[in-house]
C-alpha positions in Angstrom: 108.0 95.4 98.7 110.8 96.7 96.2 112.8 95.4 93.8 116.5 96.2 92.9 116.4 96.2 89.3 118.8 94.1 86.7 122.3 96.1 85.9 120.6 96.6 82.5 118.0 98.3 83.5 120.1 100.5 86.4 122.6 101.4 83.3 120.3 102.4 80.9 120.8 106.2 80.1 116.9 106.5 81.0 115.1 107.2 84.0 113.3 103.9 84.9 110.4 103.9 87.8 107.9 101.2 89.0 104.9 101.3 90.7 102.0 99.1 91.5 98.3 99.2 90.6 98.0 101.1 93.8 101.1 103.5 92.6 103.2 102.8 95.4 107.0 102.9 94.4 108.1 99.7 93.7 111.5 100.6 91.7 113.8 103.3 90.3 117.3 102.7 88.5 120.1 104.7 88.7 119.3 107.5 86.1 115.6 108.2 88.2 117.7 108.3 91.7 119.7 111.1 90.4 117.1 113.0 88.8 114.7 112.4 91.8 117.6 113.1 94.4 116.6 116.6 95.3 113.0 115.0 96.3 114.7 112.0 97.8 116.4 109.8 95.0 116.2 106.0 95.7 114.3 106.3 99.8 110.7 107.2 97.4 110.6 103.9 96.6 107.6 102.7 99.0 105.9 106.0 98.9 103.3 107.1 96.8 103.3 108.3 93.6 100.3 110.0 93.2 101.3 112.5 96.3 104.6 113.2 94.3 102.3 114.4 91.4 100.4 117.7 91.4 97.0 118.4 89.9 95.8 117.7 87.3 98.8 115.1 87.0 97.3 113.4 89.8 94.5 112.9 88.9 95.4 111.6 85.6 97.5 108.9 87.2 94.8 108.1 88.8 92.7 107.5 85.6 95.5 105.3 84.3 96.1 103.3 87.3 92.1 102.2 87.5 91.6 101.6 83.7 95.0 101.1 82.6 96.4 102.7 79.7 99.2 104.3 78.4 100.7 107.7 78.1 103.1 109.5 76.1 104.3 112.8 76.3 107.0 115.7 76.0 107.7 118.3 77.9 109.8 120.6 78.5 111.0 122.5 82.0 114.1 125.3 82.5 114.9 124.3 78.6 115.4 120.5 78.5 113.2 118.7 76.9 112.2 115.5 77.8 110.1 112.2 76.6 107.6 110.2 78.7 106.0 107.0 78.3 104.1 106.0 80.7 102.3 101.7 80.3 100.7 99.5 82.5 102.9 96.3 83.4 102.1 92.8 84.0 103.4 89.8 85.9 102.6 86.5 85.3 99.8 88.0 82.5 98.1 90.3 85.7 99.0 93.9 85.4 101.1 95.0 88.3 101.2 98.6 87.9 102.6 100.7 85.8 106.3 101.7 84.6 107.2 105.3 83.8 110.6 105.9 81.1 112.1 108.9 80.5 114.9 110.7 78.7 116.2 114.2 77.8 115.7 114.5 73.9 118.3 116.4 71.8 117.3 119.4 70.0 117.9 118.0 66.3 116.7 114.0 66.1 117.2 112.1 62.4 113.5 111.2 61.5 113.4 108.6 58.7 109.6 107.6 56.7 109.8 104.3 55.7 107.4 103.4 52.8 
């Protein structure tokens, strides 16, 4: 089953995917098609995840899929560098999966400490 996500979603300057608790590909908007196009762009969604992913990734999906929490990350690969988070979703209050967003961060960010 996929979904074609809301315009908000497909414009957001993020890449945006779904999957469900079994980490099938359930959705990707725009910005994720493009960055996923050498590997097949918008025709993953309905394969798995978890065979896209190489050790120990996998396996750590894995983990996250059975008992559901999040992830956050950065890395960085041929010099961009890039934020992940990674959270379970739910529908109708009974998770569903889990949602991956990513984007390229800039070199120089502002960082503000509020007090």
């Amino acid at each position: 089953m996929s979904y074609k996500p809301s315009s908000w979603v497909d414009n957001l300057p993020a890449e945006i995917t779904v999957c469900d608790t079994t980490g099938i590909l359930l959705q990707m908007n725009a910005c994720a098609e493009k960055l996923f196009k050498d590997d097949g762009g918008g025709s993953l969604i309905g394969s798995d995840a978890l065979a896209c992913h190489p050790e120990p990734s996998r396996t750590k999906l894995t983990g996250m899929l059975e008992a559901q929490y999040a992830n956050l990350y950065m890395s960085t690969e041929k010099g961009e560098k890039r934020f992940f988070f990674q959270s379970p979703w739910y529908k109708n209050g009974q998770y569903a999966g889990f949602v991956e967003i990513s984007f390229e961060v800039p070199d120089a960010i502002p960082h503000f400490v509020k007090e």
